[in-house]
N, C-alpha and C positions, 0 to 999 in steps of 0.2 A: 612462397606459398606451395603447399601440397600441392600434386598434381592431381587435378577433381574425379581421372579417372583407377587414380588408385584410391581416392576417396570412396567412388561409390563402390567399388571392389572389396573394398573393406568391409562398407555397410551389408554387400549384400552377404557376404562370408560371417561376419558375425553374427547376424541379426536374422538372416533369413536364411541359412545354413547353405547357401547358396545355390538355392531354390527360386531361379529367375519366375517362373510361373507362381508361385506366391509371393514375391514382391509386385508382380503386373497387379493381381489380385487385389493386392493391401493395399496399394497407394496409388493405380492407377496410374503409371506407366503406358508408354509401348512396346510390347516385348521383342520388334528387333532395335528401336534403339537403343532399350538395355542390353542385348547382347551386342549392340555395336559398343558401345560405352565397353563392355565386358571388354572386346577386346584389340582397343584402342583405335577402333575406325572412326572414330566419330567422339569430340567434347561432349558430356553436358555443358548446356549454359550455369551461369551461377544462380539463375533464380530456380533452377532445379537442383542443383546442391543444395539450395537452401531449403526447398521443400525436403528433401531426401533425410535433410538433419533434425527440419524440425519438431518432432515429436521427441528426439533425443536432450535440445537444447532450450526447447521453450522451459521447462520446469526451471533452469537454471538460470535464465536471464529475462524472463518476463515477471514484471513484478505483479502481485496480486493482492486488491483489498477486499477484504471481507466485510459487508456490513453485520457490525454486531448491533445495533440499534437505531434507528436514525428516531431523533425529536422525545425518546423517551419523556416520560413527565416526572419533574422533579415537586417533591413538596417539602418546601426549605422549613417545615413545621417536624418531619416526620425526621428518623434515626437517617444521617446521611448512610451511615457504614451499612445499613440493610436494605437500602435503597440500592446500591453500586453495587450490592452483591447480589440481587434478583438480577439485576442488569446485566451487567458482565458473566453469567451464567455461563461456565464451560470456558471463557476467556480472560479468565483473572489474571492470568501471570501472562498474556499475552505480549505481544510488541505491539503500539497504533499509536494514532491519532485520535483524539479527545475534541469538543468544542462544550462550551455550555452557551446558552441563548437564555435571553430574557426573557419577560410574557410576552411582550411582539413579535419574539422569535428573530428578535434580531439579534445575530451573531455577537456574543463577548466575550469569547474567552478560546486558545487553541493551543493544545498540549500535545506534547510528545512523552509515549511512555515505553519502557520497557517491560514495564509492571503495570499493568490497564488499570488495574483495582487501587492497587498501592499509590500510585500515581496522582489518578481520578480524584484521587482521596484527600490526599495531600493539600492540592491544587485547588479543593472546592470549598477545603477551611479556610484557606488562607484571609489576611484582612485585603479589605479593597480600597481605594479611596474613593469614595462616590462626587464624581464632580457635579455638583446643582446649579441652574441657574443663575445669574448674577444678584448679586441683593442676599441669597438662600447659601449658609454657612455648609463648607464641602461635608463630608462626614464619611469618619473610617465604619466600615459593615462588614461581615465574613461574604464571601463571594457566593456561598450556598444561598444567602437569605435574597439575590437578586437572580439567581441561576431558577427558571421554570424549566428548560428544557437541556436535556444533553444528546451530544449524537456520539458512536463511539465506533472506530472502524479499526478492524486487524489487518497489519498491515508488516509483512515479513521483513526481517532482518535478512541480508541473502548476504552470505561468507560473510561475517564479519563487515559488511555496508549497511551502513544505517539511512536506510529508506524513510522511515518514519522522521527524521531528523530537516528530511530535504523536502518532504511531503509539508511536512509544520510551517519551514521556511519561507516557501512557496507564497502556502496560502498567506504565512502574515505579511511576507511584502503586498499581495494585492487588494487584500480585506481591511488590516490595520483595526483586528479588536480591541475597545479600550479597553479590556482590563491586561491586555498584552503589555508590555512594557519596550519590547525589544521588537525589533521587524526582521530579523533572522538576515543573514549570512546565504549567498550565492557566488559560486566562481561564476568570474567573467569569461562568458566565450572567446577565443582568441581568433 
């Protein structure tokens, strides 16, 4: 590993053009043991490199969801495709997570999209099989005509990781909605 105090020798040279009294300033430092650190009297610890990094690193490695709608109201009477397009406003080609809910707002249904809209879309025609009752014959229905509510969250692709993928997984292992078919895929911790 780097040595932490050519780390922060680095940060302060690039970033603060090495202007110890405007790094004290910006992040709250003490300005002698920035100049000890300066000039190798003294380590930072690591939970001070990590401060030091993180406004650099947080963008990169904290993942972030945006709610684009939570409980929307669906009405399985009206056009689906102008419904999801009032919805999805500004996040149609997004990356997320999708649910739809019944009238009791009980959770049925959790998608992963690349395409929020396209997706959304897809996923809300599809047929269903509605299990009834014993005695009460099952019955295939499109998923729209049982979907009241939908929530839709953006939720970033970071380099080439499919976030949305393992957010989906997640929830379907712990939720288990029935119109889900599959309970999604986790690596085991070792």
């Amino acid at each position: 590993m780097a040595d932490t105090n050519s780390i922060f020798r680095y940060f302060l040279r690039e970033y603060y053009d090495g202007d110890i009294d405007r790094m004290v300033t910006e992040l709250g430092f003490n300005r002698n043991d920035l100049i000890a650190w300066c000039e190798d009297k003294k380590v930072p610890q690591n939970r001070t490199v990590k401060q030091l990094l993180s406004p650099w690193l947080e963008p990169a490695f904290l993942l972030e969801f945006k709610v684009i709608k939570e409980f929307f109201e669906f009405d399985s009477t009206a056009r689906v495709s102008r419904q999801l397009k009032e919805m999805y406003k500004g996040h149609e080609r997004r990356s997320g997570i999708y649910a739809f809910y019944d009238s009791m707002a009980n959770l049925q249904y959790v998608g992963k999209a690349k395409n929020l809209l396209a997706e959304t879309y897809y996923s809300i025609k599809k047929p269903y099989e509605l299990v009834l009752p014993v005695g009460i014959k099952n019955k295939n229905i499109e998923r729209y005509k049982v979907v009241r509510y939908i929530s839709a969250y953006d939720i970033e692709r970071v380099n080439e990781f499919d976030y949305p993928k393992h957010v989906e997984s997640l929830i379907l292992r712990i939720s288990k909605p029935p119109m889900n078919k599959q309970s999604g895929r986790l690596k085991l911790a070792m």
